[in-house]
N, C-alpha and C positions, 0 to 999 in steps of 0.2 A: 891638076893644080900647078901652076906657076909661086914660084917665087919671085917677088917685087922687090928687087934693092931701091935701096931710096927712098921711100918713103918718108916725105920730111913735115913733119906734125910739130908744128909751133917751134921749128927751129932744133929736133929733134930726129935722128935718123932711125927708121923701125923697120926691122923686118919683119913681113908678113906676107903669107901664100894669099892671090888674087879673091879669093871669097872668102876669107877671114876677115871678119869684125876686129877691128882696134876694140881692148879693152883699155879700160880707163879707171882706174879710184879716184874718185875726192875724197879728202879729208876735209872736210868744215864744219862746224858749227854756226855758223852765221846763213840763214835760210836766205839772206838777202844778197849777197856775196855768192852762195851756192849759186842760188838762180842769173847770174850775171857771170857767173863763168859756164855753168850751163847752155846759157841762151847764146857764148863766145863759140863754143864746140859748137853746138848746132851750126850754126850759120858758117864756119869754116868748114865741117861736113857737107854740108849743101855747096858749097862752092866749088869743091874740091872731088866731090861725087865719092865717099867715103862715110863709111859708115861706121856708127860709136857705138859700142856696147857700155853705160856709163854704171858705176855703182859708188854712191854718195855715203861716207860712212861720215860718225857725226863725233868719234871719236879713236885717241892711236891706237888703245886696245883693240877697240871693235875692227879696227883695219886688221892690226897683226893677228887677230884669231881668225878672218878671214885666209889672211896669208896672200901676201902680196905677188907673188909668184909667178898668180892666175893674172895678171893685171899688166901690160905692155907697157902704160904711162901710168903715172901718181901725181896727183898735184896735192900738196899737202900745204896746209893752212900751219902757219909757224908760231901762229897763236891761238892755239885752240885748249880752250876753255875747260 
Protein backbone atom coordinates (compact mmCIF):
# COMPACT_ATOMS: atom_id res chain seq x y z
CA UNK A 1 0.00 0.00 0.00
CA UNK A 2 0.93 3.40 -0.88
CA UNK A 3 0.49 6.44 0.84
CA UNK A 4 -1.55 9.29 -1.11
CA UNK A 5 -0.59 12.88 -0.06
CA UNK A 6 -3.10 15.27 -1.27
CA UNK A 7 -6.00 14.08 -1.33
CA UNK A 8 -8.18 17.10 -1.52
CA UNK A 9 -12.05 16.24 -0.57
CA UNK A 10 -14.27 19.32 -0.57
CA UNK A 11 -11.45 21.54 -0.14
CA UNK A 12 -9.91 19.47 2.69
CA UNK A 13 -6.44 17.80 2.52
CA UNK A 14 -6.69 13.73 3.83
CA UNK A 15 -4.35 11.29 4.12
CA UNK A 16 -5.03 8.05 3.18
CA UNK A 17 -3.22 4.62 1.95
CA UNK A 18 -4.32 3.89 -1.99
CA UNK A 19 -7.14 1.20 -0.96
CA UNK A 20 -8.46 2.86 1.91
CA UNK A 21 -12.15 4.11 1.89
CA UNK A 22 -12.68 7.77 3.07
CA UNK A 23 -14.74 7.54 6.10
CA UNK A 24 -17.30 10.04 6.58
CA UNK A 25 -19.96 11.04 9.63
CA UNK A 26 -23.01 13.18 8.98
CA UNK A 27 -24.53 14.54 11.63
CA UNK A 28 -28.29 15.44 10.49
CA UNK A 29 -31.38 15.27 11.42
CA UNK A 30 -33.08 16.60 8.45
CA UNK A 31 -33.61 13.28 6.04
CA UNK A 32 -34.02 15.78 3.24
CA UNK A 33 -30.71 17.83 3.69
CA UNK A 34 -29.13 14.24 4.67
CA UNK A 35 -30.13 13.00 1.20
CA UNK A 36 -28.75 16.27 -0.68
CA UNK A 37 -25.54 16.00 0.85
CA UNK A 38 -25.53 12.35 0.31
CA UNK A 39 -26.40 12.31 -3.29
CA UNK A 40 -23.25 15.76 -3.27
CA UNK A 41 -20.64 12.90 -1.98
CA UNK A 42 -21.73 10.36 -4.31
CA UNK A 43 -21.41 12.18 -7.39
CA UNK A 44 -17.99 13.93 -6.29
CA UNK A 45 -16.94 10.18 -5.57
CA UNK A 46 -17.84 9.17 -8.96
CA UNK A 47 -16.10 11.87 -10.53
CA UNK A 48 -13.16 11.67 -8.66
CA UNK A 49 -12.89 7.77 -8.68
CA UNK A 50 -12.91 7.46 -4.85
CA UNK A 51 -14.75 5.86 -2.71
CA UNK A 52 -17.00 6.69 0.67
CA UNK A 53 -17.45 4.75 3.50
CA UNK A 54 -20.58 7.20 4.79
CA UNK A 55 -22.20 6.79 8.40
CA UNK A 56 -25.37 9.12 9.00
CA UNK A 57 -25.92 9.73 12.76
CA UNK A 58 -29.13 11.64 13.54
CA UNK A 59 -27.80 12.98 16.73
CA UNK A 60 -24.14 14.63 18.81
CA UNK A 61 -24.63 11.89 21.37
CA UNK A 62 -25.14 9.27 19.03
CA UNK A 63 -22.04 10.54 16.94
CA UNK A 64 -19.75 10.88 20.19
CA UNK A 65 -20.62 7.30 21.49
CA UNK A 66 -19.64 6.26 18.18
CA UNK A 67 -16.46 8.12 18.68
CA UNK A 68 -15.35 10.21 16.10
CA UNK A 69 -11.90 9.07 15.62
CA UNK A 70 -12.98 6.15 13.23
CA UNK A 71 -14.15 9.00 10.79
CA UNK A 72 -11.41 10.99 8.35
CA UNK A 73 -14.22 13.77 7.55
CA UNK A 74 -17.45 15.09 9.75
CA UNK A 75 -19.88 17.18 8.33
CA UNK A 76 -22.04 18.36 11.25
CA UNK A 77 -25.36 20.03 10.90
CA UNK A 78 -25.16 23.16 13.38
CA UNK A 79 -28.66 22.86 14.08
CA UNK A 80 -29.63 19.86 15.06
CA UNK A 81 -32.76 19.23 16.67
Amino acid sequence: MRLIDGVQLFGVQIQRKDDDMIRIAILEDDPEDLHLLQGAISRYGEEKGIEFEIQWFQGGMQLLDCGTAKFDLLFLDIEVQ
